[in-house]
C-alpha positions in Angstrom: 0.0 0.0 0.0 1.4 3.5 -1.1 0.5 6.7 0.8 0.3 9.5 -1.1 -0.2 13.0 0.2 -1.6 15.6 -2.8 -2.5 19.3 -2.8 -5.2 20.9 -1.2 -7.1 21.3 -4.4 -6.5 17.7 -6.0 -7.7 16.4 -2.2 -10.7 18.5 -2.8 -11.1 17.4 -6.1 -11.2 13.6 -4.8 -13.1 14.3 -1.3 -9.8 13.2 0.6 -9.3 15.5 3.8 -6.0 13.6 4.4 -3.6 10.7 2.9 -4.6 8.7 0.2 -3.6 5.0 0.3 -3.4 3.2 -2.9 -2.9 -0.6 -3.6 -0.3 -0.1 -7.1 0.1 -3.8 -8.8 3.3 -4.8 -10.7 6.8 -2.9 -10.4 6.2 0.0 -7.6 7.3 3.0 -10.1 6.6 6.6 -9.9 4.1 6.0 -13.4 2.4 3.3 -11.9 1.3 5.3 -9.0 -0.2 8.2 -11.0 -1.6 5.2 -13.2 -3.4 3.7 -10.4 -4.1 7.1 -9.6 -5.8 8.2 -12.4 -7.5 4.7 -12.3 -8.7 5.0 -8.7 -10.0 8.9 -9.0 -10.5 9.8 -13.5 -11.3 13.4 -12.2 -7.3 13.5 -11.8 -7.1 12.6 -15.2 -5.2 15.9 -16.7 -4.7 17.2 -13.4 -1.2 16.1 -12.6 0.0 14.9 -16.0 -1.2 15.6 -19.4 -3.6 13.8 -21.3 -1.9 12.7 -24.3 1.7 12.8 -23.0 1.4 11.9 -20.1 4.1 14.2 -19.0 4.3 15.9 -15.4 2.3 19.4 -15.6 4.1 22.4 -15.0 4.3 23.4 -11.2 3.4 19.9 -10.4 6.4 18.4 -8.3 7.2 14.3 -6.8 9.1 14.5 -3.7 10.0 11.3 -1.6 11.9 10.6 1.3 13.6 14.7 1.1 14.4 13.6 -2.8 12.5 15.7 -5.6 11.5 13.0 -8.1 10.2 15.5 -10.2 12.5 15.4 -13.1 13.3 11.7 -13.2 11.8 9.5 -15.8 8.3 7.3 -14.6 10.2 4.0 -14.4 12.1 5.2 -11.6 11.8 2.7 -9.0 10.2 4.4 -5.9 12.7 4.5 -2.4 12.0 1.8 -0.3 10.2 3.5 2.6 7.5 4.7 0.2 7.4 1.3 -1.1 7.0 -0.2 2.6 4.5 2.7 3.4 6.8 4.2 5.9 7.1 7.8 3.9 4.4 9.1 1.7 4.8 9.8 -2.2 4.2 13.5 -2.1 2.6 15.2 -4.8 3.4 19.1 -4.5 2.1 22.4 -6.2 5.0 24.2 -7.0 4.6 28.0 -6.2 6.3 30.5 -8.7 6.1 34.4 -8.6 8.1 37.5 -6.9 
């Protein structure tokens, strides 16, 4: 079981006041999580990562366990405390501005 902390708005978006826990079959990847994701809640769908690419959205960020994830590609095997459900997958809004 993953836990997975989002925004305030995506939590909104999903009715979640809290963590989400998510059971993610197969190889326990960063693109497996957003897949199950997207599978568990479809009004994420486009939220996080674009429709057809599939690509991060701008001022969406992945940290885990202090590490920003954000730039590495999906296969990218998640740390071991996220996969053991001792840290949470976060999923961040980036803020930008002066």
């Amino acid at each position: 079981m993953i836990r997975l902390v989002l925004p305030y708005h995506l939590r909104k978006l999903v009715g979640c006041d809290g963590e989400l826990q998510l059971e993610v079959g197969g190889p326990l990847t960063l693109g497996a999580v957003l897949d199950a994701l997207e599978a568990r809640h479809p009004v994420l769908r486009g939220t996080v990562r674009d429709h057809g690419t599939l690509r991060r959205r701008p001022f969406i960020r992945f940290f885990a366990c202090k590490e920003d994830l954000s730039n590495e590609p999906v296969e990218t095997l998640l740390p071991e405390a996220v996969v053991n459900g001792i840290e949470p997958l976060l999923i961040v809004g980036a803020m930008a501005g002066g």
